[in-house]
N, C-alpha and C positions, 0 to 999 in steps of 0.2 A: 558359340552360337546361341546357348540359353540368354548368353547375358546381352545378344542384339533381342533376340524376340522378347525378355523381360522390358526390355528400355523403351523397342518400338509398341508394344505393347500394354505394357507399362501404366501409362499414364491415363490411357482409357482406359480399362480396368479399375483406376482407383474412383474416374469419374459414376462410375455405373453401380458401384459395392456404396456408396454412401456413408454414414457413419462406423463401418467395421471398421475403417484402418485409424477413425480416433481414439478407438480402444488402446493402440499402440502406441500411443504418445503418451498416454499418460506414466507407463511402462518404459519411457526414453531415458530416463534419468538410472532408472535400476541397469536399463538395460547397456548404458555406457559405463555405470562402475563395474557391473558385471564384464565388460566387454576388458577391461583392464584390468580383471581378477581381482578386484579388491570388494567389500564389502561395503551398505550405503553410508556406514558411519566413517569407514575410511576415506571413502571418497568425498564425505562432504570435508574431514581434516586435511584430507589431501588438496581440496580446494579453496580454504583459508588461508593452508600453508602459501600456497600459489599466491593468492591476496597481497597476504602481508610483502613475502617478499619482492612484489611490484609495487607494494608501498613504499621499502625502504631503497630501491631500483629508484623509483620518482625523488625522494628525498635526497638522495644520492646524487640526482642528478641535477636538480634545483642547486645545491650548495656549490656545487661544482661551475653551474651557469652564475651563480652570486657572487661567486671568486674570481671568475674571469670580467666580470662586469666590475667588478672592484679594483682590480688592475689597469683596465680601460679607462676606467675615472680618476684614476690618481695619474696615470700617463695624460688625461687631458686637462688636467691640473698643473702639470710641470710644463706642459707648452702651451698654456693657457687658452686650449682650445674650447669651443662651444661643448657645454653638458648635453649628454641625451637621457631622455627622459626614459627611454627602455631600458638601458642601465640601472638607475634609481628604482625603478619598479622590482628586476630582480634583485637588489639586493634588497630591500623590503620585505620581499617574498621570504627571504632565507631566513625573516625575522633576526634581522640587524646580530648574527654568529659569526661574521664573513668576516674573517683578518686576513692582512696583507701578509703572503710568502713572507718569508724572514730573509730570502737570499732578497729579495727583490726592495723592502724595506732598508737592508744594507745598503744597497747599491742605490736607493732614496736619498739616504742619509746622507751616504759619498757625494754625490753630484749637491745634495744641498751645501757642504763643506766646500766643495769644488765655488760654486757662483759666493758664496760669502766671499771667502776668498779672493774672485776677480772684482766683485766691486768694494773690497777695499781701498784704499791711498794704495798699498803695495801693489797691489793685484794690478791696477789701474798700472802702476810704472810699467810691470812689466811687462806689460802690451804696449810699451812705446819701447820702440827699437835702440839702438846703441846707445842703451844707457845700464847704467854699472851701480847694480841698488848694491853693492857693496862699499862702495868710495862714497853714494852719497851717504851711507849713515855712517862711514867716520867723519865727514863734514861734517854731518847734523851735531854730531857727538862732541869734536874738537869746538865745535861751535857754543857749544852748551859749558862745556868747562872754561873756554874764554869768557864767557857773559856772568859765571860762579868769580872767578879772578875777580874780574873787573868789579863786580858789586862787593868782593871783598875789601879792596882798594878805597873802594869808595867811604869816606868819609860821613859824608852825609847819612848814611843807614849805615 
């Protein structure tokens, strides 16, 4: 009941008394470390503390958006999709610290092995059907040592 007549009340009251109640603000600050039992030196360490660790909370979190942004770009690097420029921006931001996962850098690595691979001569056969790259390279092979004979044979050289 006091705390409906203070509220309804309340606010007239503070309009009519004037400058008494900025006596009490200047008193706000003691009066919230006080309110949490600490003392005002503590409470301003207490409030640094806080600080920093929303500093290293933001830093934290930045590296973390620079790494996933760094993943995103090298994925539209491999399928040679359009750059975005929000990407770029965070990993900037991280002050260029931002390395590629090592699982994810493997598995780069593999698929770059993998397309070498298809676009070689071999790679190429083997995307053509009923064919036997085992018989053709004793061809190629028998072939080579027939043409070593023959220019032994040969007189001329």
């Amino acid at each position: 009941m006091a705390f409906m007549f203070k509220h309804m009340i309340g606010g007239q009251l503070k309009d009519l008394t004037g400058g008494i109640g900025e006596e009490k603000a200047e008193g706000g600050e003691k009066s919230e470390a006080a309110a949490k039992g600490m003392t005002h030196e503590e409470f301003e360490q207490y409030q640094q503390q806080l600080a920093e660790e929303k500093m290293e909370r933001d830093a934290s979190f930045a590296q973390k958006k620079a790494e996933r942004a760094t993943v995103r770009s090298h994925i539209r690097d491999k399928y040679r999709l359009p750059k975005s420029e929000l990407d770029e921006t965070q990993i900037q931001a991280a002050a260029d610290d931002v390395e590629l996962p090592t699982e994810l850098a493997k598995m780069i690595a593999e698929d770059n092995q993998e397309e070498e691979h298809k676009q070689s001569v071999l790679g190429q056969l083997t995307n053509i059907q009923n064919v036997d790259i085992d018989q053709l390279k004793e061809k190629a092979q028998s072939t080579i040592e027939d043409l070593k004979q023959s220019a032994e044979k040969c007189e001329v050289m």
